[in-house]
Every structure is written in structure tokens, then in C-alpha cells.
C-alpha positions as CSV (number, residue, x, y, z in Angstrom):
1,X,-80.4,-59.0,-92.6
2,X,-78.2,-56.6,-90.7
3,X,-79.1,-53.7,-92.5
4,X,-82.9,-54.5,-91.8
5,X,-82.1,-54.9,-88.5
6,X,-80.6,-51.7,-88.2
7,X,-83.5,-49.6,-89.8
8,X,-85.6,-51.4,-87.8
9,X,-83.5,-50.4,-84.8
10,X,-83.4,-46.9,-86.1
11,X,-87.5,-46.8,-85.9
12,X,-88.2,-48.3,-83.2
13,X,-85.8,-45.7,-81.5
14,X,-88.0,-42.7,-83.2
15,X,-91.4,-44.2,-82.1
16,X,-90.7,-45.2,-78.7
17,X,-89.1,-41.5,-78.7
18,X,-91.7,-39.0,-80.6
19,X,-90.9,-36.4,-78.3
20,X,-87.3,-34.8,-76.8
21,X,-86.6,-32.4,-74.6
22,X,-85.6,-28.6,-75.8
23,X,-83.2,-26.6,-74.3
24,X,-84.9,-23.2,-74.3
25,X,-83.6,-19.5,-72.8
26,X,-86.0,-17.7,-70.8
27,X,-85.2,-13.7,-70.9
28,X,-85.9,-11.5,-68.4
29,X,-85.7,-7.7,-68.7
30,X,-82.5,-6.5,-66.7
31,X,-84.7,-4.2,-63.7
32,X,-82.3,-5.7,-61.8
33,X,-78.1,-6.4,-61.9
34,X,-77.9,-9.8,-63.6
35,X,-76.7,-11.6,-60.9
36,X,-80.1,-10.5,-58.6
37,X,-82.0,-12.1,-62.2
38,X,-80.7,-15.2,-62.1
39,X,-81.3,-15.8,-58.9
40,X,-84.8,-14.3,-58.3
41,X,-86.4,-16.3,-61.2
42,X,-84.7,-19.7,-61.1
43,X,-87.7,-20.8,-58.8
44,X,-90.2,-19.8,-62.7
45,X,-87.7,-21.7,-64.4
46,X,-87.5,-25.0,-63.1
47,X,-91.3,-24.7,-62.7
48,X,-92.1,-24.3,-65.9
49,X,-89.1,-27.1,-66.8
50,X,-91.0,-29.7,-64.2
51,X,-94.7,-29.1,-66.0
52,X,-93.6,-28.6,-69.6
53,X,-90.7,-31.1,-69.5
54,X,-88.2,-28.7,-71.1
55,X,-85.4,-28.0,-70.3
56,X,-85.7,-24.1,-69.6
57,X,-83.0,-21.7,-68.1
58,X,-83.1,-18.1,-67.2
59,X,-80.8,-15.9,-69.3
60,X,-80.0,-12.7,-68.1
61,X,-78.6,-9.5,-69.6
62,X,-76.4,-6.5,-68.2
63,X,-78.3,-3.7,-68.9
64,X,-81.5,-2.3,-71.6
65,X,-79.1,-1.8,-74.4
66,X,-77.1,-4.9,-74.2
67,X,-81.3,-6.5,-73.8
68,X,-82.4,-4.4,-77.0
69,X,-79.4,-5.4,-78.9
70,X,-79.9,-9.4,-78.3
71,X,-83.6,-9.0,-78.8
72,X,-83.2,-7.9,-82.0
73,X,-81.1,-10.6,-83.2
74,X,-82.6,-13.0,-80.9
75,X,-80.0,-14.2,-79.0
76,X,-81.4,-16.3,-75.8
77,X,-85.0,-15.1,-76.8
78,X,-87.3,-18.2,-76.8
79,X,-89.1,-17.2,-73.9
80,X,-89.2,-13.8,-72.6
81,X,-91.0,-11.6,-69.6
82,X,-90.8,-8.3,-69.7
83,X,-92.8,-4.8,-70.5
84,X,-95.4,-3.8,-72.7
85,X,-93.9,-2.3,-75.4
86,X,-91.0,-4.8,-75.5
87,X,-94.1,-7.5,-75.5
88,X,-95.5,-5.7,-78.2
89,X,-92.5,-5.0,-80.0
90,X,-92.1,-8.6,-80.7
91,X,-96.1,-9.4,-81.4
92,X,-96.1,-6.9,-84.6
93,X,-91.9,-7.1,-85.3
94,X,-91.0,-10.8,-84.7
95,X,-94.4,-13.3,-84.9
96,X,-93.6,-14.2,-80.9
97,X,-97.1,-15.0,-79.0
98,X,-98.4,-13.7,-75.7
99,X,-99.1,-16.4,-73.4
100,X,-100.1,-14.8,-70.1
101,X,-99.1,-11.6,-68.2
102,X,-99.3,-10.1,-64.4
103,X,-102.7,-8.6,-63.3
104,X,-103.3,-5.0,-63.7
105,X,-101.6,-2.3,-65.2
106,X,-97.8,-0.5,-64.1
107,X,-97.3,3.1,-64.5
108,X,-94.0,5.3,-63.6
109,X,-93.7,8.2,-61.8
110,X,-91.3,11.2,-61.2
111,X,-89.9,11.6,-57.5
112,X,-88.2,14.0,-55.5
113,X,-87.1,14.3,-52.2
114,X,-90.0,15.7,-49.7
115,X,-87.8,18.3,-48.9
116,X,-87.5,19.4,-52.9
117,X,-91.1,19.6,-53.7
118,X,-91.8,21.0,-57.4
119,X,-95.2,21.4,-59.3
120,X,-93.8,21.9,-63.1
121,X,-91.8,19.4,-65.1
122,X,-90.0,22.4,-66.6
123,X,-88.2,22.7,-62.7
124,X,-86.2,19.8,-64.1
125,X,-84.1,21.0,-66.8
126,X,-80.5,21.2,-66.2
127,X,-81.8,18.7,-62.6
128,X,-80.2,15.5,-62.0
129,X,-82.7,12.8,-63.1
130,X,-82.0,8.9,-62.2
131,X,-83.4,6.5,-64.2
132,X,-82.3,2.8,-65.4
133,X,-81.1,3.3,-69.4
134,X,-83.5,3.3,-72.3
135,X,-85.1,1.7,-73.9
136,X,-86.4,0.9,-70.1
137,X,-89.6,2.4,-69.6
138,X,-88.6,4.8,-67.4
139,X,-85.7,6.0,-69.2
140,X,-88.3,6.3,-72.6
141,X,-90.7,8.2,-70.2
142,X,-88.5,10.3,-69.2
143,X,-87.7,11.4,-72.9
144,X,-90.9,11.6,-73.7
145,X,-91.5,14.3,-71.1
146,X,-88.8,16.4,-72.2
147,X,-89.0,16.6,-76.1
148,X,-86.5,19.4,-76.7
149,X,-82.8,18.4,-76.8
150,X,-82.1,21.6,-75.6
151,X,-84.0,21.6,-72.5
152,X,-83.8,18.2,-70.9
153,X,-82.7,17.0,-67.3
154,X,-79.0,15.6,-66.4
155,X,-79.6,12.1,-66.7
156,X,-78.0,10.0,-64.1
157,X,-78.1,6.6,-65.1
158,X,-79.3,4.2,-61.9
159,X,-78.4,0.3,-61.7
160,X,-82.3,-0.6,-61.1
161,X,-85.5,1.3,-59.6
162,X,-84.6,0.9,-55.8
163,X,-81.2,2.5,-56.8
164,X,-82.6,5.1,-58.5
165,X,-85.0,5.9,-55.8
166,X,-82.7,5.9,-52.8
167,X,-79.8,8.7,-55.5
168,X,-82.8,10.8,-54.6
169,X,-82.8,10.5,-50.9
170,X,-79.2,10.9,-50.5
171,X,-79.5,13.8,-52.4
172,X,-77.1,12.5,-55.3
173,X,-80.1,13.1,-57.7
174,X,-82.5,16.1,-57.6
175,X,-85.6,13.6,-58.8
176,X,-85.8,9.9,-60.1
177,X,-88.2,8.0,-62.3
178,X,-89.5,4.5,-60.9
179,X,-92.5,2.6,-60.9
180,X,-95.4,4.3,-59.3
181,X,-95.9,0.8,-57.1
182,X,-92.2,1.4,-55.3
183,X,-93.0,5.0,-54.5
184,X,-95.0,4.2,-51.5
185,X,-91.9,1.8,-50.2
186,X,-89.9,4.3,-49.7
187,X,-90.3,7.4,-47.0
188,X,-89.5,11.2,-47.9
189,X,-90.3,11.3,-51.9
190,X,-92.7,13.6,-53.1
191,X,-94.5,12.3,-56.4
192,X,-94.4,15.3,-58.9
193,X,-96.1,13.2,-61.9
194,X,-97.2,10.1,-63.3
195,X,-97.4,9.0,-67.1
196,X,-100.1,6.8,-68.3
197,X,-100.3,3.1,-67.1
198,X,-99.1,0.2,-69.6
199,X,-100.7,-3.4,-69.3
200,X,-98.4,-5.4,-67.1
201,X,-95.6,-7.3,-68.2
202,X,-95.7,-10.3,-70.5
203,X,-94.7,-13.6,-71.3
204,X,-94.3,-14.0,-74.7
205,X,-92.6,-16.7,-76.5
206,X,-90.9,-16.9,-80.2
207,X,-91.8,-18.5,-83.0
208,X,-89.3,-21.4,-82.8
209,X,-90.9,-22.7,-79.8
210,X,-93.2,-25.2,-81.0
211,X,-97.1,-24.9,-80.4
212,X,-97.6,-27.5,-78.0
213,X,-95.0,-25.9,-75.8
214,X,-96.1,-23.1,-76.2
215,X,-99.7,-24.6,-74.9
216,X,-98.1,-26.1,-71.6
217,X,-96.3,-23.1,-70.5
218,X,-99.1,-21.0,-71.2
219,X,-101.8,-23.7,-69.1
220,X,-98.7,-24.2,-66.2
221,X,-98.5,-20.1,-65.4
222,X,-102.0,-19.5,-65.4
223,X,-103.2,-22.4,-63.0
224,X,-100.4,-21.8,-60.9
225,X,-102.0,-20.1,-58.3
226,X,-104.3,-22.9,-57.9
227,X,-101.7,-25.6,-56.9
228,X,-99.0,-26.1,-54.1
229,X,-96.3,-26.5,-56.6
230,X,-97.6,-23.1,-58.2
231,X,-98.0,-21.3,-55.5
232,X,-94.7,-22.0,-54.1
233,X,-93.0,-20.7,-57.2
234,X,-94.9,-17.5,-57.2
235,X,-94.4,-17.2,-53.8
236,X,-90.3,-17.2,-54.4
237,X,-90.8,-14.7,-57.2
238,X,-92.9,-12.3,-55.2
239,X,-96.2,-12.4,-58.0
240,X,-99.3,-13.2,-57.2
241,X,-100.5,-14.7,-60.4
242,X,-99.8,-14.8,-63.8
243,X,-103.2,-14.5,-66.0
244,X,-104.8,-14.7,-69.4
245,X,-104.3,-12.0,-72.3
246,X,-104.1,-11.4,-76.3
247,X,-102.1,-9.6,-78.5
248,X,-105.0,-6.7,-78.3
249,X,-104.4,-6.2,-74.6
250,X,-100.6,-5.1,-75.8
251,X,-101.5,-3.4,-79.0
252,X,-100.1,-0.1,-80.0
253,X,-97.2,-0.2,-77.0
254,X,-94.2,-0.8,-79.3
255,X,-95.0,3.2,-80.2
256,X,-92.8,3.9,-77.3
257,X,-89.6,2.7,-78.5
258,X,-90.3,4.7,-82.4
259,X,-87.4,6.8,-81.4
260,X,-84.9,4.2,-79.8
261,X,-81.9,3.2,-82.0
262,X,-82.3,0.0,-84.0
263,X,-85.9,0.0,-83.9
């Protein structure tokens, strides 16, 4: 009788139970020190935690290559936002899904102070050239302007974009490469170039993370902007909106990291 009893205690406990909550990492790529990460999207995270009843938690990285190394092993990787060809990266490479993405498109541009104004790429070699480490999409970019090992820039390695941009304006870089959509914030740089636009970036998330989680996360960010709650949270994380995409939107980005190490 006590044995019955305790099976029967055992199912009751599953069925009154069918569901638990899952402790899942929410990566975000490191455009800025990891400190400024965690704080600036802790306000996404306990969003989507409150609508999806998960428990989800930001996890931040020190830099691109310490990011590139821990995607590819997927350490802390359930969830992710970040750029195109990362998103991508994981579509064709790791069977993650692209729930939703920022509007629009983000390009990157080479900068140099007013006062240093230049009309050829070539003007660079041998320069001092800020930009965040690759596989960043600046610092990939970058490489991809200057192809030759033997006539590339002096790459100064910047902590974020606004860094990057303000080594140029002190004059402790001859020219920087940041996105297009900061140039404008920032008076005295001279925009020598621009490469082509990417699709925004993406939230993606693994294969682990089980469908109808995967359905809630995706229905909470794109109806956020039509709710108080929502629009609070993208208020605190300075977006506007998160929208609807596919894998095809993202298609053919991971190209850009062909020549990073590891890929």
C-alpha cells in the first residue's frame, strides 16, 4: 500500500507539474565593455522572463574573440542578439532559429577627423585605424578593404564604437570604423566610405530551447511595442521595436567570417 501510495504521489506531482521553469543565457554581442551589457539589457531580460515564464539572464562576454570562441562551443548560447553574419552563422552552422530582429538595415563606415579629409582608401596604409576586434563587423570590414597583408592600416584596437570614434578626434587614431548610424552623433569626422548594409541584428535562439519557448519569446518581442510593459522595456534599451524575419532575410551573411579563425 505504501508503495502505491508513493507512485501515486510521484504522478500526481508530474501532472499537477507538466511544465518547469528553464534557466536559459541570453548572449549579447560585446559592442560594449561587459559590465555596460549587463546592465543595458537586464530591462529585455526580465521581460522576456515575466511573458515566457523562464527564467532568462543576460550573459555577457569580454570581447569578439572571447564571444567567437564560446559561440562555437556554445557556452551560455540559448538565446542570442547580435549581427548578421553571427545570426547567420548559427542558421546554416548550428540549427539555431531566427525569431525576430531590429527594423532596417546597419552599415559601417570609415571616419576621419574633418581636419584629415582623404578620398582614397589606399591613404590608409601604414594609418592608425580604430576598430573593436574581429570577428566584429567592423574589424571584418576593415579586412575586407585591405586584402593585401602587405599593405594594410595600423590597427588600433578600440573598447566599443563611441571609443573608437572619439581615438579619432583626439587624434590618437588617423581614422576609425563605426556604424554609419553613430557618425552623425559625433561633430568633426569626415565619412571617407561606407560598405554595404547588413539586415539588422537578430534574435536567434538554439536548438535546445524548446519550441514552445521558442514561440513565446518570439510572440513577447514582436508585440512589445504595442503594450505598456513592452514599451517600457524598449524604452530602457533604446530600440524601437523588434520585428518579424526568416532565415532568408540573413542568408549568405556568415560569408563574412570565411576568413576568421575557427570558422
Amino acid at each position: 500500500m505504501f508503495r502505491a501510495n508513493k507512485y501515486f504521489l510521484i504522478v500526481f506531482c508530474l501532472l499537477s507539474n507538466p511544465l518547469h521553469a528553464l534557466d536559459l543565457q541570453l548572449s549579447i554581442q560585446p559592442v560594449l565593455p561587459k559590465e555596460q551589457i549587463l546592465q543595458a539589457y537586464q530591462p529585455l531580460a526580465e521581460y522576456l522572463s515575466e511573458l515566457s515564464g523562464h527564467n532568462i539572464s543576460v550573459k555577457a562576454h569580454h570581447n569578439f574573440l572571447a564571444y567567437w570562441a564560446d559561440m562555437r562551443r556554445n557556452r551560455g548560447f540559448d538565446l542570442v542578439l547580435d549581427a548578421a553574419h553571427f545570426t547567420d552563422y548559427r542558421i546554416q552552422k548550428k540549427n539555431y532559429e531566427v525569431l525576430a530582429k531590429l527594423p532596417d538595415t546597419v552599415s559601417f563606415s570609415i571616419v576621419t577627423h574633418e581636419d584629415d579629409t582623404i578620398f582614397e582608401m589606399e591613404e590608409l596604409v601604414l594609418k592608425r585605424v580604430a576598430t573593436m576586434v574581429s570577428p566584429s563587423v567592423g574589424g571584418i570590414r576593415l579586412m575586407n578593404w585591405f586584402t593585401d597583408p602587405l599593405r594594410q592600416p595600423r590597427i588600433v584596437y578600440a573598447k566599443n564604437s563611441n571609443d573608437a570614434a572619439q581615438m579619432v578626434l583626439d587624434k590618437k587614431a588617423f581614422a576609425a570604423i563605426i556604424p554609419t548610424a553613430l557618425v552623425g552623433g559625433f561633430e568633426g569626422l569626415y565619412t571617407v566610405d561606407t560598405a554595404e548594409p547588413l539586415p539588422h541584428m537578430g534574435f536567434s535562439a538554439g536548438p535546445q530551447v524548446p519550441a514552445n519557448v521558442k514561440a513565446a519569446i518570439k510572440q513577447a518581442l514582436v508585440t512589445a511595442k504595442d503594450t505598456p510593459r513592452g514599451q517600457e522595456m524598449l524604452t530602457k534599451i533604446n530600440f524601437a521595436e523588434f520585428v518579424t524575419t526568416s532565415a532568408d532575410e540573413y542568408r549568405g551573411h556568415e560569408r563574412l567570417l570565411r576568413n576568421v579563425l575557427g570558422y
